[in-house]
N, C-alpha and C positions, 0 to 999 in steps of 0.2 A: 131746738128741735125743728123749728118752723124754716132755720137759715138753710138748717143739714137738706131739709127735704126739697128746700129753693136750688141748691146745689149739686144736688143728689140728679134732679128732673133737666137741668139746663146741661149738665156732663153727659147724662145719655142722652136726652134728644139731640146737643148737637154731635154724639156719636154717629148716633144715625143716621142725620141728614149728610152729614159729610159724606159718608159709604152711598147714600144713596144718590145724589147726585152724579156721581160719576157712573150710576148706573141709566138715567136720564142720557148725558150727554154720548154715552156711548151709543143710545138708540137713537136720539136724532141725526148724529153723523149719518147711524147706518143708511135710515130712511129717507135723510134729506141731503148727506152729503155730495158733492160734485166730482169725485172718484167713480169709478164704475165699479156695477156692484160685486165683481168677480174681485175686486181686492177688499170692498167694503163686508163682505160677509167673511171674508177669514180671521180680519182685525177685529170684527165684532165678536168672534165665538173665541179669540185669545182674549180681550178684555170680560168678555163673561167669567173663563177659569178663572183667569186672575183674582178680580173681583169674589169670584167666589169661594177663593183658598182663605179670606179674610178673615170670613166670621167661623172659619174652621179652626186658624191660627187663634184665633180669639176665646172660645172654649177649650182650647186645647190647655195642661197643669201647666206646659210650658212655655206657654204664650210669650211670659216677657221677656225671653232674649227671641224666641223666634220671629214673632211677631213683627220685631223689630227690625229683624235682618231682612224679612219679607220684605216690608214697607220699604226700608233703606234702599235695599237692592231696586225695588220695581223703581223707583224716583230716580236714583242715578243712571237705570236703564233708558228710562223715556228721557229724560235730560240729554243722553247722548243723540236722542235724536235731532233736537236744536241745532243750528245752524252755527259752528264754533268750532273753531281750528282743530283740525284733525289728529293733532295729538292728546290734545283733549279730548275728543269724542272717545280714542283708545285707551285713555286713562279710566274715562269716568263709566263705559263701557268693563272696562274689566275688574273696575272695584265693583262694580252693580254685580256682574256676574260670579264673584266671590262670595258677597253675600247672597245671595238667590241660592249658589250652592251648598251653602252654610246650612240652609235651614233643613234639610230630609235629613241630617246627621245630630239635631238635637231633639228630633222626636220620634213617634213611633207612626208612621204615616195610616198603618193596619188599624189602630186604635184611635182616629181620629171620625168626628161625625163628619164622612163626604156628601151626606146628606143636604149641607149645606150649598153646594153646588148645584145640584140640581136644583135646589129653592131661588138662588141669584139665574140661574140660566130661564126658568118660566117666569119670574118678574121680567126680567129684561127683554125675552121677546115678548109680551103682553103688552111692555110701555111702547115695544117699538110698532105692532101689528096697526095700531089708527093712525100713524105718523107714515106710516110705511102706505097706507089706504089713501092718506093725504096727496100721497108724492105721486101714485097712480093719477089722482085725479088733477095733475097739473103744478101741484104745489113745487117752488124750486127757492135755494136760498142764494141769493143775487147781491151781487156788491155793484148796489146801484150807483156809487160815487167814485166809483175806481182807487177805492181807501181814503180817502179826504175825510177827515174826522168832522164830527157838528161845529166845533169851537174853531175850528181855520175857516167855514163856509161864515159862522154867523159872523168873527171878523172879516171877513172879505165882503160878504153883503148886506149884512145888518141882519138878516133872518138865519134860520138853520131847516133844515130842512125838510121838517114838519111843516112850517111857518109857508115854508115858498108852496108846498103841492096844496096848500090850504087855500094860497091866493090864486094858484090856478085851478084849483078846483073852481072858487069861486068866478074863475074868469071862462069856465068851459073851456080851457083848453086841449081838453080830451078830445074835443073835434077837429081843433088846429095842425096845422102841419108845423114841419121841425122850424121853419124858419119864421112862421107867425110868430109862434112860444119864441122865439128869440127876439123875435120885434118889440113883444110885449115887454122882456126882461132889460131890453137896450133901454127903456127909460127910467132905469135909478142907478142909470149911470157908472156902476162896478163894470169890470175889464169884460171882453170877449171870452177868456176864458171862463170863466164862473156864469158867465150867461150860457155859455154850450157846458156846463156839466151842472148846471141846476134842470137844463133842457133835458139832455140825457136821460140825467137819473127818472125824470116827469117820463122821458117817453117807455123806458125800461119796464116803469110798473105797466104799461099798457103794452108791451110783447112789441114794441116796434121796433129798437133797437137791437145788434150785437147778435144776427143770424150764425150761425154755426152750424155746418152739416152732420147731422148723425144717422147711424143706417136705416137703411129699408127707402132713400128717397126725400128723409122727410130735415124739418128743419126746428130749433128752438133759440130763444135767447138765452144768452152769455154774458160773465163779466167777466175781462180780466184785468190782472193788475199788475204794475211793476217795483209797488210799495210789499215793504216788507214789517207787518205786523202780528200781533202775535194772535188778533182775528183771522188773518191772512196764512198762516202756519195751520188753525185746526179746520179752515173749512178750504184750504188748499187745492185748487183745480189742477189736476195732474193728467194735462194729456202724455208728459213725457214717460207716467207711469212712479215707480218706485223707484231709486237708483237702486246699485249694485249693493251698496252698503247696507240701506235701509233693510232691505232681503235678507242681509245677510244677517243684521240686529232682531228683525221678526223670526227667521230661525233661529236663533240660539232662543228669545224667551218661549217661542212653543217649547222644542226641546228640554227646557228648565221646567218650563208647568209640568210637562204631557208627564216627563219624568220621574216629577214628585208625586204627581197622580195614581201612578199604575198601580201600585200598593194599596189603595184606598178599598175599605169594605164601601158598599154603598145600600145600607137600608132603605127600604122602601118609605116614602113619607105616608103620612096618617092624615085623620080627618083634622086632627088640632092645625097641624101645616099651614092645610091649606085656610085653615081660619084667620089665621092671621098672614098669610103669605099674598091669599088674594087681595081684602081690603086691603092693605098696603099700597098692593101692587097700583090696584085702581086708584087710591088717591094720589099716590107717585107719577101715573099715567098725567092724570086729571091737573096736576099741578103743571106737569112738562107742556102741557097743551096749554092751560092757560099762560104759562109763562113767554113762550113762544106766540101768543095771540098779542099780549100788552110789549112783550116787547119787542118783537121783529114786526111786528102790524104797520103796513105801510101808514098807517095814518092816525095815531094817536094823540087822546085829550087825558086832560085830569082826570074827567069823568071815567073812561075807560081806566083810569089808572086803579080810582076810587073802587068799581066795581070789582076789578080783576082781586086787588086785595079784601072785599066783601067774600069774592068767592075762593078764594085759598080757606078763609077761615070757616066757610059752610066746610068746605073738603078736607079740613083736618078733624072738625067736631064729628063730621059723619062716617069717616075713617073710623076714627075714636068708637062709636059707636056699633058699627058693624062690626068690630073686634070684640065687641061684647063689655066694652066698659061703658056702660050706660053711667053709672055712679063717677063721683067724682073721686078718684087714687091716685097715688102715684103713675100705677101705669096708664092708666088714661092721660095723666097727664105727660106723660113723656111721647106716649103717642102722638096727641097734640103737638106739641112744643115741635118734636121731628120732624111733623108733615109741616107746618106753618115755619121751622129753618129752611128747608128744603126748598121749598116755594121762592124763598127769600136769594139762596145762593143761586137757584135757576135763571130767577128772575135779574138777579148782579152780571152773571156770565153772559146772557144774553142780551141783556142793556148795553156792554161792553161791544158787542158785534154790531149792537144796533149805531152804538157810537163812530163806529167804523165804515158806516155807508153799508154795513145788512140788511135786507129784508127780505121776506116771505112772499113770493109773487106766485100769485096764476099762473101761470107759461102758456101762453098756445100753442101748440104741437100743430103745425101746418104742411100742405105738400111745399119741397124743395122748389124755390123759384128759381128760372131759367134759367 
């Protein structure tokens, strides 16, 4: 009984967290991505429906072939967008759009709760609204090393690059200019090169490097790069914009969601909803924020690591509790378990960017120099 219920609690919290991370990542794009916002808020209101045909598919008597096809199709769709020989892209493009079509013909769209949509659409702008407040106030996500992974820096210099802003920290060389920090680094002897991009990155977090004009006059720092990773794929700086194709891939899955939507009754939600709709949402929020502090935070320790997992686990008991499960149950405990996966998968994806040369910078926004 004790195994069933160990099994029963680990299968749906990590249901959860899985559906809800991608609800995470799609708000940081929005609010912290390096696109401009006129393309970043249409991709965000298609990964909203999307995301929130799931737990529709999910209730629905016929979930498990449609469910199926959903999933299948949306995966082999964004797969097409990867960077891979273009008769693949049109293969694996038109099997995705086969099944995506498959699914309004094995249910009854009228008889489905679209209620659920509307519940993933105010989650998802709620986790995005303080990350969106953040990006106002200067916050930008920077590829401080122009994609140089930790593990080629700390074999090429013996540190990585927590290590080195740690000894310049220590050496104050926030008041140095580019070429002191380089005098300083010329003595432990690794090449020129890795002395100007341990420099860089040091000057980056401090808004000196990589000016770029943007309107009105004014100016901010930049990264860019000519590595191709798959960090480098989802926080992608697109001055060239979208291509032709891509456009053409975003209109067909609107047209497949908007589609399968039209049919939908949409009840109003109730007070129960939002009882569990908003705690979620806030510890979902709370987790993205914390997760994005330990692991794109220019400057972290153990201690910061210690703390950041101290508080996933206040913000899953207290989730838990503001749902109303004071007592110990199963659904408290699945509650639990989903906010403290979530935490975990946020904090993986994000560690991976961190690995990447990411991080969270201030920006100064300053007037255009001459």
């Amino acid at each position: 009984m004790l195994l069933g219920l160990i099994i029963y609690v680990l299968v749906l919290g990590s249901s959860f967290a899985s559906f809800l991370a991608p609800c995470s990542f799609a708000a940081v794009w929005l609010a912290l991505g390096r696109t401009p916002v006129v393309l970043r808020m249409p991709i965000f209101l298609l990964c909203t429906l999307a995301l929130g045909i799931l737990p529709v598919l999910w209730t629905a008597s016929s979930r498990s072939a449609s469910l199926f096809y959903y999933v299948f199709g949306v995966v082999l769709v964004a797969a097409s967008f990867v960077r891979i020989h273009a008769l693949a892209k049109m293969l694996t493009l038109a099997w995705g759009a086969l099944m995506l079509l498959a699914v309004p013909n094995g249910i009854d769209p009228a008889s489905l709760d679209s209620s659920w949509i509307v519940r993933v659409a105010i989650a998802m702008t709620l986790i995005a609204l303080p990350l969106a407040i953040a990006r106002l106030a200067g916050l930008r996500l920077i590829n401080l090393t122009d994609g140089i992974q930790d593990l080629e820096m700390e074999r090429g210099t013996g540190r990585d690059l927590r290590q080195w802003f740690a000894f310049l920290d220590a050496e104050h060389a926030e008041s140095l200019k580019h070429a002191e920090i380089m005098a300083i680094l010329r003595g432990f002897g690794f090449s020129f090169a890795w002395q100007k991009t341990i420099t860089v990155a040091y000057e980056r977090t401090l808004g000196r490097w990589d000016v770029e004009p943007i309107p009105h006059g004014k100016s901010r720092i930049v990264a860019t790069t000519d590595k191709t990773h798959i960090a480098d794929f989802l926080t992608k700086s697109t001055n060239q914009q979208f291509s032709i194709w891509q456009l053409m891939q975003l209109t067909f899955c609107a047209a497949c969601l908007f589609g399968f939507v039209r049919n939908f009754s949409w009840p109003a939600l109730t007070l129960q909803d939002y009882k569990y709709v908003i705690p979620a949402t806030i510890g979902v929020a709370a987790n993205t924020i914390n997760g994005l502090y330990i692991g794109l935070s220019i400057r972290r320790s153990r201690r910061r690591i210690l703390a950041a997992g101290g508080v996933a686990i206040a913000i899953a008991a207290g989730v838990s509790r503001l749902m109303g499960f004071g007592a110990i149950s199963p659904f408290a405990s699945v509650a639990f378990t989903a906010l403290l996966l979530h935490a975990f998968l946020v904090a993986a994806v994000l560690d991976n960017l961190r690995y990447h040369g990411f991080r969270l910078v201030f920006v100064r926004i300053e007037p255009k120099r001459s």
